[in-house]
LOLO-784240 format. One record per residue: residue number from 1; residue in three letters; x, y, z of N, C-alpha, C in turn. Coordinates in steps of 0.001 Angstrom, whole numbers. Layout:
% residues N
[NUM, 'ALA', [X, Y, Z], [X, Y, Z], [X, Y, Z]] ...
This chain:
% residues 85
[1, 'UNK', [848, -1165, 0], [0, 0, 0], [896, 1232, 0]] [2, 'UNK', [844, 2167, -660], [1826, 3121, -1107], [1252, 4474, 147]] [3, 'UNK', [1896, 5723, -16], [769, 6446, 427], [50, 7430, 268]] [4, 'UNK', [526, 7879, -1259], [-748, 8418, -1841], [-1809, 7698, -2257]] [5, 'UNK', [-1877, 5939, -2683], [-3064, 5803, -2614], [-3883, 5631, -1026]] [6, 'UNK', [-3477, 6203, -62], [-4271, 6074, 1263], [-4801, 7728, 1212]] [7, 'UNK', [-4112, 8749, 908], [-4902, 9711, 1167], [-5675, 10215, -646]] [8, 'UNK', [-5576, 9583, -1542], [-6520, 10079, -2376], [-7963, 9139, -2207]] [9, 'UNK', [-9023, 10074, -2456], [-10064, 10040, -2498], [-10446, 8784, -3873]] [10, 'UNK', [-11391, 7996, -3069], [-11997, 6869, -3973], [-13013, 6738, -3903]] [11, 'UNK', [-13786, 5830, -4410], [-15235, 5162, -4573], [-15447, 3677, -4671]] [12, 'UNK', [-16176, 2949, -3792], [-16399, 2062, -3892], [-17744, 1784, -4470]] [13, 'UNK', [-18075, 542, -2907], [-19719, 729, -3117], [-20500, 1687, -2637]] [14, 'UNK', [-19769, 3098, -2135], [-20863, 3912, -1669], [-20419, 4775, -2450]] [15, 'UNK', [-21823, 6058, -2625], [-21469, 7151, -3483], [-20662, 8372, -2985]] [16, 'UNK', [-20687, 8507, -1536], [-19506, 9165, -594], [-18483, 9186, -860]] [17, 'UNK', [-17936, 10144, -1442], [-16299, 9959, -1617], [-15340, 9891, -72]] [18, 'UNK', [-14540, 9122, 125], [-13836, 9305, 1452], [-12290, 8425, 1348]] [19, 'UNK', [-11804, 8807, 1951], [-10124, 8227, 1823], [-9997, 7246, 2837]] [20, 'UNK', [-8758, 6132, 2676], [-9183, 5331, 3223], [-8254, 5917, 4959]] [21, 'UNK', [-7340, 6809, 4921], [-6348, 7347, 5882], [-7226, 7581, 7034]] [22, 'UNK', [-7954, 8540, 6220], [-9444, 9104, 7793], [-10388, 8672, 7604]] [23, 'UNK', [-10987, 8136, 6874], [-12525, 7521, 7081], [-12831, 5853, 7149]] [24, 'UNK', [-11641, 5425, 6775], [-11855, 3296, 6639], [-11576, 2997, 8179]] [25, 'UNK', [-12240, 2390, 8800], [-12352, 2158, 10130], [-12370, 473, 10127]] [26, 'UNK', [-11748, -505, 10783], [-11423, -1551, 10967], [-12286, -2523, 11835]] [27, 'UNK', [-13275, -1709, 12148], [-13746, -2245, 13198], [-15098, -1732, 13020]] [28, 'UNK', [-16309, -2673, 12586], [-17470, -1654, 12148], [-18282, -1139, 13413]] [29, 'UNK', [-18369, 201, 13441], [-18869, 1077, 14249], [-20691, 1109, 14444]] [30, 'UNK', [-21320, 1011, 15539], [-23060, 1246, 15841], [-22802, 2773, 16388]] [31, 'UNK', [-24298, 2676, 16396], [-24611, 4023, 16353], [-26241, 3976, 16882]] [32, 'UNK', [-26597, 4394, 17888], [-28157, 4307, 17433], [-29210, 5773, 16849]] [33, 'UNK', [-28115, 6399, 16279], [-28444, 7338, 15593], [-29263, 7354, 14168]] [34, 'UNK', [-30480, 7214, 14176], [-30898, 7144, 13026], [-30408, 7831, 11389]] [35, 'UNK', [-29716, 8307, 11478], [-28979, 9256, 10337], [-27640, 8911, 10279]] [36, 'UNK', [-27179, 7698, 10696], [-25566, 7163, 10600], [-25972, 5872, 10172]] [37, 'UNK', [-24902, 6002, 8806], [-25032, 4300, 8098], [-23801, 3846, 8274]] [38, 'UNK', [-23602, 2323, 8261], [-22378, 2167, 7793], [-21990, 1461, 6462]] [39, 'UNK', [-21090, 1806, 5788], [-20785, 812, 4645], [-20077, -318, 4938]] [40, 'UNK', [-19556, -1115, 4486], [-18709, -2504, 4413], [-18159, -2478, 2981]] [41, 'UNK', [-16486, -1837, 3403], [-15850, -1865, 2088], [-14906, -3475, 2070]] [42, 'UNK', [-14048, -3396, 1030], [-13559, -4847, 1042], [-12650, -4981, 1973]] [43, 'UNK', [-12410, -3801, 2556], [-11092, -3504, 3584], [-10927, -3267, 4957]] [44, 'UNK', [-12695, -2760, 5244], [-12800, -2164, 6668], [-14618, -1311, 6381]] [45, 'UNK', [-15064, -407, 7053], [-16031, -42, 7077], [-16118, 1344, 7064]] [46, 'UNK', [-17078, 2425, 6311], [-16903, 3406, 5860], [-18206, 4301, 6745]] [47, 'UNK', [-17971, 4758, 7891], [-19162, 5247, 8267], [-19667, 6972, 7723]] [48, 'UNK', [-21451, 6809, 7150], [-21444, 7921, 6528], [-22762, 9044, 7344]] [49, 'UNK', [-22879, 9909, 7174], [-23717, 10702, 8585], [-24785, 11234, 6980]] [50, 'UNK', [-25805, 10552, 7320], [-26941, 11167, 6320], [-27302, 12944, 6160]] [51, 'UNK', [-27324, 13337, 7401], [-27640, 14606, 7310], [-26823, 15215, 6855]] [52, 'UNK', [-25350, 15350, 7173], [-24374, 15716, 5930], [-24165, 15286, 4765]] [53, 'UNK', [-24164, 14255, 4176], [-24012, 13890, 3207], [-22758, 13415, 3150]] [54, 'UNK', [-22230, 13173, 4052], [-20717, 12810, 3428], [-19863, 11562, 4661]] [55, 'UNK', [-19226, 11274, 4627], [-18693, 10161, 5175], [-17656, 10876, 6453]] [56, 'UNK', [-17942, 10599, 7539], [-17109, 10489, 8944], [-15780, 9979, 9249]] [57, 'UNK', [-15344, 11178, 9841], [-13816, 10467, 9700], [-13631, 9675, 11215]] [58, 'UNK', [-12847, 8995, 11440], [-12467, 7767, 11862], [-12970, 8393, 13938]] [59, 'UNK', [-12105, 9733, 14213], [-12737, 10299, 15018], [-14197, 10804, 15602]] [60, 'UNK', [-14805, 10750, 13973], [-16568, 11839, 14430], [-17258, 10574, 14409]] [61, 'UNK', [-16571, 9611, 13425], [-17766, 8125, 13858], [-17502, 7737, 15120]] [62, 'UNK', [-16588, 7657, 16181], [-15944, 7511, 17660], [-17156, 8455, 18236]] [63, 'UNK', [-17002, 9818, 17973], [-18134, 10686, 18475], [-19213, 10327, 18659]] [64, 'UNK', [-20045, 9516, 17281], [-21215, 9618, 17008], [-21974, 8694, 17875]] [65, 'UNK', [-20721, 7539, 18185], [-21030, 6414, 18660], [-21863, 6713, 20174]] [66, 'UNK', [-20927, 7394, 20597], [-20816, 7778, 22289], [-21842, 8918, 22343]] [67, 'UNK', [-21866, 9699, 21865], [-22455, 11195, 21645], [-23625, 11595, 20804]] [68, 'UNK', [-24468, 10263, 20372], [-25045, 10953, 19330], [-26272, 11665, 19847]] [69, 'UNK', [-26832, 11169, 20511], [-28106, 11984, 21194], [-28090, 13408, 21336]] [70, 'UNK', [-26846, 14509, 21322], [-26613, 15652, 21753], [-26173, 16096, 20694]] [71, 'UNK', [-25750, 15445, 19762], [-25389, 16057, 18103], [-26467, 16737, 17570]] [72, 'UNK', [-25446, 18031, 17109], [-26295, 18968, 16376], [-27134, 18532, 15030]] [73, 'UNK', [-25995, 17747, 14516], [-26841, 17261, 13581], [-27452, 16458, 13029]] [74, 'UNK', [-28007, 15864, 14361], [-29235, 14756, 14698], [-30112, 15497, 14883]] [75, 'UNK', [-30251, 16694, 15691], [-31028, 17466, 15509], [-31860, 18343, 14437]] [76, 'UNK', [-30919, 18631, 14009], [-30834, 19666, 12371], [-31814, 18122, 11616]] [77, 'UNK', [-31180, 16870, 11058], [-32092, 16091, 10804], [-33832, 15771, 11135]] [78, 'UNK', [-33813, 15411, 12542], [-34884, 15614, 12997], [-36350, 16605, 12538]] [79, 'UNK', [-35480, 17804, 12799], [-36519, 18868, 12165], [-36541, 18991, 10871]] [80, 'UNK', [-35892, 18463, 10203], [-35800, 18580, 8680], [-37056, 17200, 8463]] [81, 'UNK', [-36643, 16147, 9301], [-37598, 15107, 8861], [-39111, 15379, 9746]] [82, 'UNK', [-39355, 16214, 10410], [-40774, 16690, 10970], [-41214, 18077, 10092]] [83, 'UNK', [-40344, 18461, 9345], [-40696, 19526, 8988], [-41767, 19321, 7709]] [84, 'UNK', [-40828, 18148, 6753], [-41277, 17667, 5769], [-42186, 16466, 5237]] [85, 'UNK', [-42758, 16276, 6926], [-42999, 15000, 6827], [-44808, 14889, 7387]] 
């Protein structure tokens, strides 16, 4: 594994672009946050936060795990999904 291919940006099976340096996590991460998915790449697991749109780096999925109830943007979700719903 070289190491520019660890910090350039790829695509697998998800449409999230994310690198594998900060976002491939080894160990697949829960959450009981309704707005956190995880992927299953061929290598490790790619956790992605719906309300942003974009994939969690190795630290904010650690966060999300422990913390998600008080996240802002579980919140911000929330009202977006009562707003429209």
């Amino acid at each position: 594994m070289s190491f520019t291919r660890d910090i350039t940006p790829y695509q697998r099976k998800t449409d999230v672009k994310h690198t594998r340096i900060a976002n491939l996590l080894e160990i697949k991460p829960k959450s009981e946050c309704p707005f956190f998915e995880v992927h299953e790449e061929g290598d490790g697991y790619v956790a992605i936060c719906k309300v942003q749109g974009r994939a969690l780096t190795r630290h904010e999925a650690r966060l999300c795990e422990e913390y998600w109830e008080k996240c802002p943007f579980k919140r911000y979700g929330d009202f977006l999904k009562d707003l429209f719903t």
